[in-house]
C-alpha positions in Angstrom: -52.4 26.6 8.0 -56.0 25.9 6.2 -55.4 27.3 2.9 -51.8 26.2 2.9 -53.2 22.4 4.1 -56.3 22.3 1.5 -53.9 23.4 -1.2 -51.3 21.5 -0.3 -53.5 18.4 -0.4 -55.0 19.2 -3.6 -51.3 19.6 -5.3 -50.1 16.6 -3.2 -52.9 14.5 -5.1 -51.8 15.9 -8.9 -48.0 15.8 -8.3 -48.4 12.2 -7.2 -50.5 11.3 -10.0 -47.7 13.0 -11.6 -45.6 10.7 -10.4 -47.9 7.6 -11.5 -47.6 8.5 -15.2 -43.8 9.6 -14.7 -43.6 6.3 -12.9 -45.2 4.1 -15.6 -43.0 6.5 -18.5 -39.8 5.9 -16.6 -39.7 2.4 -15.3 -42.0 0.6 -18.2 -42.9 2.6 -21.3 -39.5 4.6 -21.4 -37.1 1.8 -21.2 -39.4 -0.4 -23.9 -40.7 1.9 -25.9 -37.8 4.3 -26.8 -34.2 3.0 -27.4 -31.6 3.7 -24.8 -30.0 5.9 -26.4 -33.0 8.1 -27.6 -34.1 8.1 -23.6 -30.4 9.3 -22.6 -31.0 11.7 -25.5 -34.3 13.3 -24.2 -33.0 13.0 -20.6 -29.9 15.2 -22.1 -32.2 17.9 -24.3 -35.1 18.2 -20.7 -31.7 18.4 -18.0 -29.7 21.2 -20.2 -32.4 23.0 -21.0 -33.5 23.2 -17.2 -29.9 24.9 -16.9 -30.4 27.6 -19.6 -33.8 28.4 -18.4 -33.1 29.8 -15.5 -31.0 32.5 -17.2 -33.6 33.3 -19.6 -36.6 33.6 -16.9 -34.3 36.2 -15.4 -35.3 35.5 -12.1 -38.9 37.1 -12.7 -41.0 34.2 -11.1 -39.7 34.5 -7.7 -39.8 38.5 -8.1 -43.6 38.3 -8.9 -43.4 35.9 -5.8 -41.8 38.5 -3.8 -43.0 42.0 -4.9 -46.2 41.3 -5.6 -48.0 41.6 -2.2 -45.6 44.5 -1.5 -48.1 46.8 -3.5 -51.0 47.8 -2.0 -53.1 49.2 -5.2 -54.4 48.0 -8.3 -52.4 51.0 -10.0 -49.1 49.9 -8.5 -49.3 46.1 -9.0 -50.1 47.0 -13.0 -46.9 49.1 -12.8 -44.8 46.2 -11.6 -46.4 43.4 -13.6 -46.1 45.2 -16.5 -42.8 46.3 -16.0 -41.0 42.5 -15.5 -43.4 40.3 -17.8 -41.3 41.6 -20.8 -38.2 41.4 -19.5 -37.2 37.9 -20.2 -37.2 38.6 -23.5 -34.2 40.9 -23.2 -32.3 37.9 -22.6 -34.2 35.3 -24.8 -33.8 37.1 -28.2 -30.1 37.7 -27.9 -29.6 34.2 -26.8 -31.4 33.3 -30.0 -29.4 35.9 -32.3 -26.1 34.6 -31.4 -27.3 31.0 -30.7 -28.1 30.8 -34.6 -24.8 32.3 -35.5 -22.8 29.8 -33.6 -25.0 27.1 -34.0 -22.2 24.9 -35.8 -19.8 25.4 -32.7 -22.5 24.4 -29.8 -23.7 21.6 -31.8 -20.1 20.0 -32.5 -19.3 21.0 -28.4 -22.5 19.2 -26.6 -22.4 15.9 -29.0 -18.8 15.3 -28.7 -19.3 12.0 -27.2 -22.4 11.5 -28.7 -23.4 13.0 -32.4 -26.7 11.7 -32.0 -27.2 15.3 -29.9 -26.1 17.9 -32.7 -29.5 17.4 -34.6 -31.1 18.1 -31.6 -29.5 21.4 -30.0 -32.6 23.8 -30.8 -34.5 22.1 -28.7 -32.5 22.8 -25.5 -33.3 26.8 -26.3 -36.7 26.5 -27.3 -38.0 24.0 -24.1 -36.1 26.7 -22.0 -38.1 29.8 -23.4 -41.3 27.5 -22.9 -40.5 26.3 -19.5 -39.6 29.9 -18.6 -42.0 31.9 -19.4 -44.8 29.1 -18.1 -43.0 29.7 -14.3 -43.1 33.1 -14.8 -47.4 33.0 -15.7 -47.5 29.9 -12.6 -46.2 32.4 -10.2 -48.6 35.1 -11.5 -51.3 32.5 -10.2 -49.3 32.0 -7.2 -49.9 35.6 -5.9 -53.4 34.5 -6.1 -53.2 32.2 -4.2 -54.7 29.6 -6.9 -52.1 27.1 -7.2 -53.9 24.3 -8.5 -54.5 24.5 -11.7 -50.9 25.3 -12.3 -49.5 22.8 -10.4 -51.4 20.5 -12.8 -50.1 21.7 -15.9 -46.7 21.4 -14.3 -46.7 18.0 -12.6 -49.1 16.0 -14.7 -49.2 17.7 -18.2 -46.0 16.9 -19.5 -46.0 13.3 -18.1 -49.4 12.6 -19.7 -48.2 13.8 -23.1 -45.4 11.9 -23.3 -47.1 8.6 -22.3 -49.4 9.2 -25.3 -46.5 10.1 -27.3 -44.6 7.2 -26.0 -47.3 4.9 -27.3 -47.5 6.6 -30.4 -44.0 5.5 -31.2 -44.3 2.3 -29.9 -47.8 2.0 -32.3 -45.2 3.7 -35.4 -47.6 7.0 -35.4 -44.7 8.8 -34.8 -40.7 8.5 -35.3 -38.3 8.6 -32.5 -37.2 12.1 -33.8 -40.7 13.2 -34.0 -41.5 12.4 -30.3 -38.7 15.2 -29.3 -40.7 17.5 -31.6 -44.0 16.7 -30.5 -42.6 17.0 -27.0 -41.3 20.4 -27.4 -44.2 21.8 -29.2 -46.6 20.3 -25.6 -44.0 22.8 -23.9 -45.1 25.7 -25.7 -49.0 24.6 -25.6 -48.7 24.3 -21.6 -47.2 28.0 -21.6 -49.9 29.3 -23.2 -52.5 27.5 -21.1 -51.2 29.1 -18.5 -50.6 32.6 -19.5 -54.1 32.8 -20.1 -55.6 31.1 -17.1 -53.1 33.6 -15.3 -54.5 36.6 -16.9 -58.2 35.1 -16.5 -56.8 35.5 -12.5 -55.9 38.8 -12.8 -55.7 41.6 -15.9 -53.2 44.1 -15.4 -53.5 47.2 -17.2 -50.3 47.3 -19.4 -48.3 50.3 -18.9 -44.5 52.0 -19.4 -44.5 53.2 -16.0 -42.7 51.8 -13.8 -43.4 50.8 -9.9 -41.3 53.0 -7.8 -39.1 50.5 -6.1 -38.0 49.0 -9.9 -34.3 49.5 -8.9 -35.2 47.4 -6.0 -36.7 44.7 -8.3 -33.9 45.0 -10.8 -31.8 44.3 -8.2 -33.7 41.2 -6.4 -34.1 39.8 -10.1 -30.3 39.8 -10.6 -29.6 38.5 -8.0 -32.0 36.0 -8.0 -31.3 35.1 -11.6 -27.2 34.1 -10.8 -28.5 32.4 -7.5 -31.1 30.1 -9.7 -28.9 29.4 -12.0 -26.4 28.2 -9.7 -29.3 25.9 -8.4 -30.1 24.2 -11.8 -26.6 23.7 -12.1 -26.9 21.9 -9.1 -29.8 19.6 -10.0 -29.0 18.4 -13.5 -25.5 19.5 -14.1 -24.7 15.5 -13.4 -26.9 14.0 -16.5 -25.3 17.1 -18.1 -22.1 15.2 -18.1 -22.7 11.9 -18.3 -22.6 12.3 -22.0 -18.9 13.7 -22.4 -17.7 10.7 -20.5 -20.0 7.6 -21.5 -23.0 7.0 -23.5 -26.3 8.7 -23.5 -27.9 5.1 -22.1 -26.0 6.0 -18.7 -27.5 9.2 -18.0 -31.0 7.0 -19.1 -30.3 4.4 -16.5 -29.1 7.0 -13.7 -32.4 9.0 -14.3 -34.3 6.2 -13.4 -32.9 6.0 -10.1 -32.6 9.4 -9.5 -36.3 9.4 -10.0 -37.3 6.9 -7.7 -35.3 8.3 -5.2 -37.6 11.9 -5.8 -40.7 10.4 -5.7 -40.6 12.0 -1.7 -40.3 15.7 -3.1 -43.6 15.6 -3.7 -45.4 17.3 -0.7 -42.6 19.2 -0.4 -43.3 20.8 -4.0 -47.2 20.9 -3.2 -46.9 23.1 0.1 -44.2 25.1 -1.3 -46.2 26.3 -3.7 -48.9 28.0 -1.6 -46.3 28.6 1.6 -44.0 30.7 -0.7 -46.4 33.5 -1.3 -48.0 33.0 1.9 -44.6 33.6 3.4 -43.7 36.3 0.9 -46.7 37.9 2.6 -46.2 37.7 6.5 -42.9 39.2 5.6 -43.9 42.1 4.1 -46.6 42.4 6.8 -43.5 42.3 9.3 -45.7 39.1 10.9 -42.7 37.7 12.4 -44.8 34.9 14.9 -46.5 33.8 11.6 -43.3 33.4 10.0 -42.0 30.8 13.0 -45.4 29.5 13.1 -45.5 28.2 9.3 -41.5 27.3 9.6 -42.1 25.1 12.2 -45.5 23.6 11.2 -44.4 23.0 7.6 -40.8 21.2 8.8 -42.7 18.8 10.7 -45.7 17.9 8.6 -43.0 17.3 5.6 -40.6 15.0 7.7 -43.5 13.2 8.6 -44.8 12.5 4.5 -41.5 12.6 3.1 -40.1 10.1 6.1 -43.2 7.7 5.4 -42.5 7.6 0.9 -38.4 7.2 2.6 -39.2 4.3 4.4 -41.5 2.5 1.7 -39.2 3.5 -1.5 -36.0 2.4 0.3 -37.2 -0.6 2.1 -38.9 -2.3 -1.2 -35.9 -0.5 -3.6 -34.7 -3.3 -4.7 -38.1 -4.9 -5.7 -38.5 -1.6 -7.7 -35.5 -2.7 -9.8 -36.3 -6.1 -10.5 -39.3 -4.7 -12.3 -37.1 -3.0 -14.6 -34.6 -4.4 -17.2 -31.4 -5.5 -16.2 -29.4 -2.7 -17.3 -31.2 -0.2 -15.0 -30.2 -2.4 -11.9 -28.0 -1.2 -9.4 -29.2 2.1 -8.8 -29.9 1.5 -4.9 -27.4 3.4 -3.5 -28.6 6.4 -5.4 -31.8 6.1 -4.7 -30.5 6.0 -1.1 -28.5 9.1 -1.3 -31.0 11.1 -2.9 -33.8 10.2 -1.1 -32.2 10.8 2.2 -31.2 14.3 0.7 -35.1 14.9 -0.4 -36.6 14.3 2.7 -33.4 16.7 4.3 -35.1 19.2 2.0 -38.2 18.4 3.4 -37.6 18.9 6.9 -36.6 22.7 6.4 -40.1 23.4 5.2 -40.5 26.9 4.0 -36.9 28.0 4.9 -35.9 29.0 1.8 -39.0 31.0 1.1 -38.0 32.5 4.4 -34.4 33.8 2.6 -35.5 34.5 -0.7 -38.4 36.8 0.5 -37.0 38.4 3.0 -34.3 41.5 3.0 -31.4 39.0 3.2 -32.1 37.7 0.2 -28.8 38.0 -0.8 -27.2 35.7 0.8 -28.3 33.3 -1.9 -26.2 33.9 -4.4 -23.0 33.5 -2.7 -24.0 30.4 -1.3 -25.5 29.4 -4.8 -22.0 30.0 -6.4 -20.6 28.3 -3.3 -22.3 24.9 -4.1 -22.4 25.5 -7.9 -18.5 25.3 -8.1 -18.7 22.5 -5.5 -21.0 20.0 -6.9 -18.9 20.8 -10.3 -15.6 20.1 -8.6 -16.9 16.8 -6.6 -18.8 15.3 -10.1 -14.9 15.7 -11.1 -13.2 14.3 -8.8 -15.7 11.4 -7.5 -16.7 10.4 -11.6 -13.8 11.4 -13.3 -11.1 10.9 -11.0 -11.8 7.7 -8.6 -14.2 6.3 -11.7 -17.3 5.7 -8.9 -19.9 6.4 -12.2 -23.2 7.0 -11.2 -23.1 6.8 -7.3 -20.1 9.2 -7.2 -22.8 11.7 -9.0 -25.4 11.0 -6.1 -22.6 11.1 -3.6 -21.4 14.8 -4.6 -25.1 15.9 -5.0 -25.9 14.4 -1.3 -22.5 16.1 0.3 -23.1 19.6 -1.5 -27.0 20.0 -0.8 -26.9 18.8 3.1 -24.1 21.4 4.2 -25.9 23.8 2.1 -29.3 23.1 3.8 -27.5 23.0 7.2 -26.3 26.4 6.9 -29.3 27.8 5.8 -30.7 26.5 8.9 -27.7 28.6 10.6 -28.6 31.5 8.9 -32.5 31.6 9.1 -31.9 31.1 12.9 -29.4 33.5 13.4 -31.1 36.2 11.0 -34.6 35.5 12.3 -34.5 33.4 15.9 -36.3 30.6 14.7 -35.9 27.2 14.1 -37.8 24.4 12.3 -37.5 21.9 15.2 -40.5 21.1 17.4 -40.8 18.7 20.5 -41.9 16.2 18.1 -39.0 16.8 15.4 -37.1 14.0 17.3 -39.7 11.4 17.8 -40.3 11.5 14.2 -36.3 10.9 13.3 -36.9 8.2 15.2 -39.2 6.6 13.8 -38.3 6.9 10.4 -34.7 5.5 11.6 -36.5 2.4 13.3 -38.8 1.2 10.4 -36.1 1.9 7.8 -34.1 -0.9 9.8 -36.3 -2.9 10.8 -37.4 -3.8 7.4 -34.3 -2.6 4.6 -32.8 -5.8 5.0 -34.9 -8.7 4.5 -37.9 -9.7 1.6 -40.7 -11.9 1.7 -39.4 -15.3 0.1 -41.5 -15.2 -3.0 -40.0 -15.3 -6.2 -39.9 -16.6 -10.2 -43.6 -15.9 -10.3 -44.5 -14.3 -14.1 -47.4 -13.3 -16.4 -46.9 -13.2 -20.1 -42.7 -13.2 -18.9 -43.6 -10.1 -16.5 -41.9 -11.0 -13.2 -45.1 -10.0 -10.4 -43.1 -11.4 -7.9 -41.6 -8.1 -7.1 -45.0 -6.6 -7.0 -46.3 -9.5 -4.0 -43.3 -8.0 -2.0 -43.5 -4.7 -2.2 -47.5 -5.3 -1.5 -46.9 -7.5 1.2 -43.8 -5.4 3.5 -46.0 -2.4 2.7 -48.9 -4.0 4.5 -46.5 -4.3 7.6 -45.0 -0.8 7.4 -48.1 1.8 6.5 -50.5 0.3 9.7 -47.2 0.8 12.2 -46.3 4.4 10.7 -49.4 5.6 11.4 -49.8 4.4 14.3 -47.0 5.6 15.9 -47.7 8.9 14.1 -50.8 9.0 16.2 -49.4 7.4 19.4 -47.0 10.1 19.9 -49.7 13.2 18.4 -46.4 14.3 15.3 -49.1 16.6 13.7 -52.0 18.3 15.1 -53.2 19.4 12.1 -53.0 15.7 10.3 -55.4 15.1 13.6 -57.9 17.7 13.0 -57.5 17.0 9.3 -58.4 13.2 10.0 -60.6 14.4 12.8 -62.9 16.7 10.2 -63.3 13.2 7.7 -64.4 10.5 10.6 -67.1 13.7 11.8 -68.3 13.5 7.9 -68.1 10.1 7.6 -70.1 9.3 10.7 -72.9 11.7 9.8 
C-alpha cells in the first residue's frame, strides 16, 4: 500500500482543496455572483454534458486502464495506444455532423421549460469532447503511475477558473453569457495540458498496426462505453430533469446540497485513482492475495475518512445552510441521503476496479442498464408522481446505488472469494453510528451574531461541535487500532518530528 498511501495522500490534499474553491463557488460566490437562473443554467450545460461524454470517450480511458499493463513491450504498448487514442473521434465527428443539422430540434427539445437553454446547446457537445478526451490523456498518466498532476487539473483547475471567472462577472469584466464561454474554452485548455504532460510521460511511436488482442479491446471498450454511460445517467440524470418540470434555480439549489453531501467522495476519488491501475495490474499478474489484500485495506481506510467528513458534514448540516441564502435551505435530507450513499461507496474500496479489470467485466453493463432504467423510473415516480421535489431525487439516487453496490459485493465475493470486511469493519460502523447521534441533534446556543450582515454564528457552531467530535474520532480510531497503516503513517511523522 506505499505508493497507493503516498498518492492517495497527495490527491486527497488537491481534491480537498478542490473542494475549498468548489465550496467557496457553490455556497458564496455562485449564489451572489451569478443569478439563479444562470447557476441552474451552468449546472444544466456541466450535468448533460457529463451524460454525452461518456459516449463520445468510447470507453477508451478505462481500456488504457485495463490493457495497458497487459503488454509486456514497448512495440506492443505503441500498437495499442496508437490504435484507441483516435478512436473517439469516430464517434465525436458524427455527433457533430448531425448535431449541426438538427441543431433547431435539440435546442427547441432541452429548453422547453426554460428558453434561456437553446442559446446555449453547443456547449453541452463541446465540454463533452474536452472532458473526454482529457480522461482519456489522465488515464494515460494513470498507467504511469503519476496521478498527481492529473488529479490537479481535474479537481482544482476547473474550480479555480471559475472563481476568477465568477469574480470577473461580479467586477462586470465579463457578461453572464461570456462566463459559459470562458468556461468552456478552460475545458479545452485543461485537455491540452494534459495531453502533453501525458505524452511528456510516455511517447508512443504512432503506428497502423494494431495489438493483437484489438478484438478483445474493441470488445471491452463497447462494453464499457454502454456500462459508463449508464453510470452518468445515473449521477446527473436528476439535474437533467429538473428543468422540464420547474425552473433552472431548482436544479441550482439542489446542486448545492448535493455537493455538500459529496464533499466525503473525496478520498475515495484520490485512492481510486492509483488503486485502479494498481489493481488492473495484480490481475493481469494473476496476484490474486494482492487483489484481497488491497480490497480489504482500501474498504477500511475509506470507511474510516469518509465516516469521519459523514459525521462532521451531517452533524453541523444545518449550520452549513444558514450560511447560505434562504432559498438554498432545506436541503438536509439530501445531504443525508447522499452522503450516506458516498461513504457506502467508500466502503467497497477498489471493488469496482476489481470488476471492470478483471475477465467478468461484463457483468457491468447489465447491471448498468439495470440501474440506468431504475433511477429513471424512480426520478418519475418519486418527483413526478408523489411531487417529493428534490428529496424524491436523492431518495431514488440512494435506493438504486446501495442495491447496486450490495450486489457487487455479491458478485466480487462469489467470482473472487473475497470480501472487503475486516475485524475492524464493525467497530468502525459503530462508531460512525454513535457520534452521528450523539451530536445530530442538538447546537451550541449561539446565535444572531453578524459582520457587515454576514451571520458568523453558524461558523462558532460548526467550530465549536467540531472541537468535540475530531479529538473523540481519533481517539477511538486509535483505541481500537481501525488502520495499521494510518498508525505507521502517523508513526513515520512523530519519528521525524522528534528528530
Amino acid at each position: 500500500m506505499g505508493i497507493v498511501l503516498k498518492q492517495s495522500l497527495k490527491n486527497t490534499f488537491f481534491i480537498y482543496l478542490g473542494f475549498a474553491f468548489g465550496g467557496i463557488n457553490t455556497l458564496f460566490l455562485y449564489t451572489r455572483f451569478l443569478e439563479d437562473e444562470y447557476y441552474g443554467l451552468v449546472t444544466f450545460l456541466l450535468s448533460t454534458s457529463n451524460l454525452l461524454m461518456p459516449l463520445i470517450a468510447l470507453g477508451i480511458h478505462h481500456t488504457i486502464v485495463k490493457f495497458f499493463s497487459s503488454y509486456f513491450t514497448k512495440v506492443e504498448k505503441d500498437k495499442f495506444l496508437s490504435s484507441v487514442v483516435f478512436l473517439p473521434l469516430l464517434i465525436a465527428i458524427p455527433i457533430a455532423y448531425f448535431g449541426n443539422i438538427f441543431y433547431q430540434e435539440i435546442g427547441d427539445y432541452l429548453s422547453e421549460e426554460n428558453p434561456i437553454i437553446k442559446d446555449y446547446t453547443i456547449v453541452i457537445y463541446l465540454i463533452a469532447v474536452a472532458c473526454a478526451y482529457f480522461e482519456i490523456f489522465y488515464s494515460w498518466a494513470k498507467v504511469q503511475f503519476q496521478t498527481v498532476f492529473g488529479n490537479i487539473l481535474k479537481e482544482l483547475w476547473n474550480r479555480v477558473v471559475v472563481m476568477l471567472l465568477l469574480f470577473a462577472v461580479y467586477f462586470e469584466f465579463i457578461s453572464k453569457p461570456e462566463f459559459i464561454y470562458y468556461l468552456t474554452a478552460a475545458y479545452f485548455l485543461r485537455m491540452f495540458i494534459m495531453m502533453f504532460y501525458a505524452l511528456k510521460l510516455y511517447v508512443p511511436k504512432f503506428t497502423f498496426a494494431k495489438p493483437a488482442n484489438f478484438i478483445e479491446v474493441l470488445r471491452f471498450s463497447g462494453y464499457i462505453i454502454l456500462a459508463g454511460s449508464a453510470g452518468a445517467i445515473i449521477l446527473d440524470i436528476d439535474k437533467f430533469m429538473i428543468p422540464g418540470k420547474e425552473t433552472l434555480a431548482i436544479a441550482a439549489y439542489y446542486s448545492v446540497a448535493v455537493f455538500i453531501g459529496s464533499f466525503i467522495e473525496a478520498p475515495s476519488r484520490a485512492m481510486l485513482n492509483i488503486l485502479q491501475p494498481l489493481t488492473s495490474k495484480t490481475l493481469n499478474e494473476d496476484n490474486q492475495k494482492e487483489v484481497g489484500s488491497l480490497y480489504k485495506k482500501s474498504s477500511i481506510n475509506l470507511l474510516l475518512i469518509s465516516g469521519f467528513f459523514f459525521v462532521l458534514i451531517n452533524t453541523n448540516v444545518q449550520q452549513l445552510f444558514n450560511l447560505l441564502p434562504k432559498e438554498y435551505a432545506g436541503g438536509g435530507l439530501v445531504v443525508l441521503m447522499i452522503s450516506f450513499l458516498k461513504m457506502y461507496n467508500g466502503f467497497l474500496g477498489n471493488n469496482g476496479a476489481i470488476i471492470n479489470n478483471s475477465k467478468f467485466y461484463k457483468i457491468t453493463l447489465p447491471v448498468g442498464i439495470a440501474m440506468a432504467l431504475s433511477v429513471y423510473a424512480l426520478n418519475k415516480l418519486f418527483y413526478y408522481e408523489f411531487e417529493m421535489g428534490t428529496n424524491g431525487l436523492a431518495l431514488s439516487t440512494l435506493i438504486v446505488i446501495f442495491c447496486a453496490n450490495t450486489f457487487k459485493l455479491y458478485f466480487v465475493k462469489k467470482k473472487f472469494s473475497i470480501t472487503p470486511f475486516t475485524n475492524k469493519t464493525a467497530k468502525m460502523m459503530v462508531i460512525i453510528a454513535v457520534l452521528y447521534f450523539a451530536f445530530n441533534f442538538w447546537d451550541f446556543p449561539v446565535d444572531n451574531i453578524y459582520i457587515w450582515d454576514f451571520p458568523i454564528h453558524p461558523i462558532i457552531n460548526i467550530i465549536l461541535k467540531s472541537i468535540l467530535i475530531v479529538p473523540m474520532y481519533i481517539l477511538l480510531i486509535f483505541k481500537f487500532n481501525i488502520s495499521p497503516e494510518l498508525d505507521i503513517l502517523l508513526g513515520k511523522y512523530y519519528n521525524k518530528q522528534s528528530k
